[in-house]
N, C-alpha and C positions, 0 to 999 in steps of 0.2 A: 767102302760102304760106311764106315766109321765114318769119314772124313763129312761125307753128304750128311749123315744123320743129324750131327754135333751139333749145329745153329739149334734146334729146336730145342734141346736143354736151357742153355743160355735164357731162351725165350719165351719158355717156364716159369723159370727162374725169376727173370727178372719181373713180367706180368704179376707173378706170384707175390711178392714184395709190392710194388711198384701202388696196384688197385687196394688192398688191403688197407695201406700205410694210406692213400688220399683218399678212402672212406672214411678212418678215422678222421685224418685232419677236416674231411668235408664235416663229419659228425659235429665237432668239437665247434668247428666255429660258426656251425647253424645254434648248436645250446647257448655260443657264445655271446650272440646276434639277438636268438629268443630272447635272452634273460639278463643283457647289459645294456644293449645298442637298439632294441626294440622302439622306446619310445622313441629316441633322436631321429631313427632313420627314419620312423614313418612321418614326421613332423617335416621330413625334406622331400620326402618321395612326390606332393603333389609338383613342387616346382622344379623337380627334375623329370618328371614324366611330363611338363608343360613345357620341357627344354629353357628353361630357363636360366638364367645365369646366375643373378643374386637368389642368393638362398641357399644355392645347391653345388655351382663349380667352384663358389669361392666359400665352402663351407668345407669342414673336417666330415660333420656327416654328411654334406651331401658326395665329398669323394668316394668317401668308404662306402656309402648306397650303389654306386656306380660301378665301384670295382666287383663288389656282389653280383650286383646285375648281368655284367657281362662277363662274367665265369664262366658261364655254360657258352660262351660263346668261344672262349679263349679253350678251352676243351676239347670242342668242336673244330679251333682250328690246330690244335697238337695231333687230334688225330686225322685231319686230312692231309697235313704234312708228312704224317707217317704212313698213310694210303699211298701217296705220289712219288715220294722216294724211292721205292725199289724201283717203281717203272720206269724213273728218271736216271736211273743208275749214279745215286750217289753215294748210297748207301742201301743195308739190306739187312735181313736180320735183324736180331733184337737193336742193332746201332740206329736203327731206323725211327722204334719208338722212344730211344736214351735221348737223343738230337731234338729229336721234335719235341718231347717235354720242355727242354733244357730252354728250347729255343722262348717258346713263348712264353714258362715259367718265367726267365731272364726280364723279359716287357710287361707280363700283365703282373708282375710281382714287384717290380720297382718304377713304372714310371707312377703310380697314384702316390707312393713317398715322395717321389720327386717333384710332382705337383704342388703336394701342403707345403716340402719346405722353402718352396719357391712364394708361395703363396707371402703377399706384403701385408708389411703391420697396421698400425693405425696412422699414420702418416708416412708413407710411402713421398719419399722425394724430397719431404721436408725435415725431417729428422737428420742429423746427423749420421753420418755413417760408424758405427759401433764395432769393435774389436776387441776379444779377449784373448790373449797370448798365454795367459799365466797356467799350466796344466791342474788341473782338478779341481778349479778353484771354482768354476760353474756347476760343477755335479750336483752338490749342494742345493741351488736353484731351479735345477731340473726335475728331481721328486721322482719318483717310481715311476709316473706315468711318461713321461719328458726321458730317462734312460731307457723306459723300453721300445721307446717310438721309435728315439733314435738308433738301438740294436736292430731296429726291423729295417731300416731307410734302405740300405744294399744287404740285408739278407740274404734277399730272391736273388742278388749278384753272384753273393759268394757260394751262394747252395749251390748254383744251376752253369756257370760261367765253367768252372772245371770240368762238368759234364762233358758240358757241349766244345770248349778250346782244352786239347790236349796239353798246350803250351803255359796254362793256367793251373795244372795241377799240381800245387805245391803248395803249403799253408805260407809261407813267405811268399807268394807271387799273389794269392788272394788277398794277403793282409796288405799288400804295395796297392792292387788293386783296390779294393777297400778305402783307404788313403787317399790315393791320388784319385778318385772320384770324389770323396767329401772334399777334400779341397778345392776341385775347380767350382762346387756348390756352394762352399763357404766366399770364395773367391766371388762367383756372378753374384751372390745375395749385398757383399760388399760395394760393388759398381755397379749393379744397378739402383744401391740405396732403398730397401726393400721395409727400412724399417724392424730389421732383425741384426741381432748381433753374430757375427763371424766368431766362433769361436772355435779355438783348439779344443777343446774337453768334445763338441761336436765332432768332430775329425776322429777320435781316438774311440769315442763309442760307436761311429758308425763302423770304422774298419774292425773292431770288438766284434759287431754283429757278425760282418761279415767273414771273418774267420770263424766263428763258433756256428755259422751256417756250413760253412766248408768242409769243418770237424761232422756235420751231419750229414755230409752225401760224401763222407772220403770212400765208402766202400763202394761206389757207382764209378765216380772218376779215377780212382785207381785200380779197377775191373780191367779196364781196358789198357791200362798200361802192361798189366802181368800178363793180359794174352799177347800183347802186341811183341814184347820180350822174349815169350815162348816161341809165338809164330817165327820170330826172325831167325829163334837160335836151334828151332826144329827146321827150318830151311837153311841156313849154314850148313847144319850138320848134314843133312839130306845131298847139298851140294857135294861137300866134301867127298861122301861118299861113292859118290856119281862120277864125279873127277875120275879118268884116268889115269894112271899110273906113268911115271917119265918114264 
């Protein structure tokens, strides 16, 4: 009877956290929107509600308008992911709504970063292609707002990525992760001549983010590590005791 009950704690639990914690974060970045991003975004909103391109997909606000916009969509589909999962028997219980956040957290949290920084400079093709090796030497040039754009780029990687792969869980496997994604970004923005500079200090502050995203969801992906070590070593022991006698 124990055994049946258990899932529902868990799924308390985690509910319990889980909505609290993205009211706040919804609260924060609607005050954040009212009273920073107000004017910009509505300055973009006519040519992104006209589907238009210039203006809006190759704008910083008009991404940011768009990723807004479709939040309630991305919501809408974490939770019907986590509707179709138990019937789909993939998962069940609270792993059900951990997965599905993770999942689409992971997409609608990193591809609009991924966008701007793809996004080409003022002469795309004709400019030389630019490289900085030398470590710290761009911080300098990048200003409060430029380091924290690029602490957000894989973020939503490193937060959500160990959630959802077990095999991710480790601050050393996110900071690799971290990494070897800015690179191959620093790398396409260098061939295909984008009119942006490749730089290592880019590299070191995204995978930065991305571990200090990591350090904020370690008590969700490492949840599931301590039950899974329990579960194994109360079914050992379970067996053990079952075993027969030579």
């Amino acid at each position: 009877m124990n055994h049946n009950a258990s899932p529902s704690a868990p799924t308390r639990r985690t509910r319990g956290v889980l909505l609290p914690g993205l009211a706040v974060l919804g609260a924060a970045g609607a005050l954040f929107v009212l009273f920073v991003l107000r004017r910009p975004l509505m300055m973009s909103a006519p040519r992104c509600m006209a589907g238009r391109w210039h203006g809006c997909y190759d704008t910083f606000n008009g991404v940011v308008l768009m990723t807004l916009v479709t939040l309630p969509l991305a919501v809408g589909a974490a939770w019907a992911l986590a509707r179709v999962r138990p019937a789909g028997g993939v998962a069940g219980g609270p792993s059900a709504w951990r997965l599905s956040l993770a999942e689409v957290g992971m997409v609608h949290g990193t591809v609009p970063f991924l966008w701007l920084t793809m996004m080409p400079g003022a002469a795309p093709g004709i400019a030389p292609a630019r490289v900085s090796l030398v470590p710290l030497r761009d911080l300098v040039t990048m200003g409060p707002l430029g380091i924290a754009g690029n602490l957000l780029v894989f973020a939503s990687l490193g937060f959500f990525a160990p959630v959802r792969f077990a095999a991710l869980a480790s601050l050393p496997r996110i900071l690799a992760l971290g990494a070897g994604c800015s690179v191959l970004v620093e790398s396409a923005q260098y061939v295909l001549r984008l009119d942006r500079v490749s730089s290592v200090d880019d590299v070191l502050v995204n995978a930065a983010g991305a571990v200090l995203a990591g350090l904020a969801s370690r008590r969700w992906w490492r949840a599931p590590s301590r039950t899974s070590a329990h579960t194994s070593a109360h079914t050992s022991a379970h067996t053990s005791a079952a075993r027969p006698a030579a």
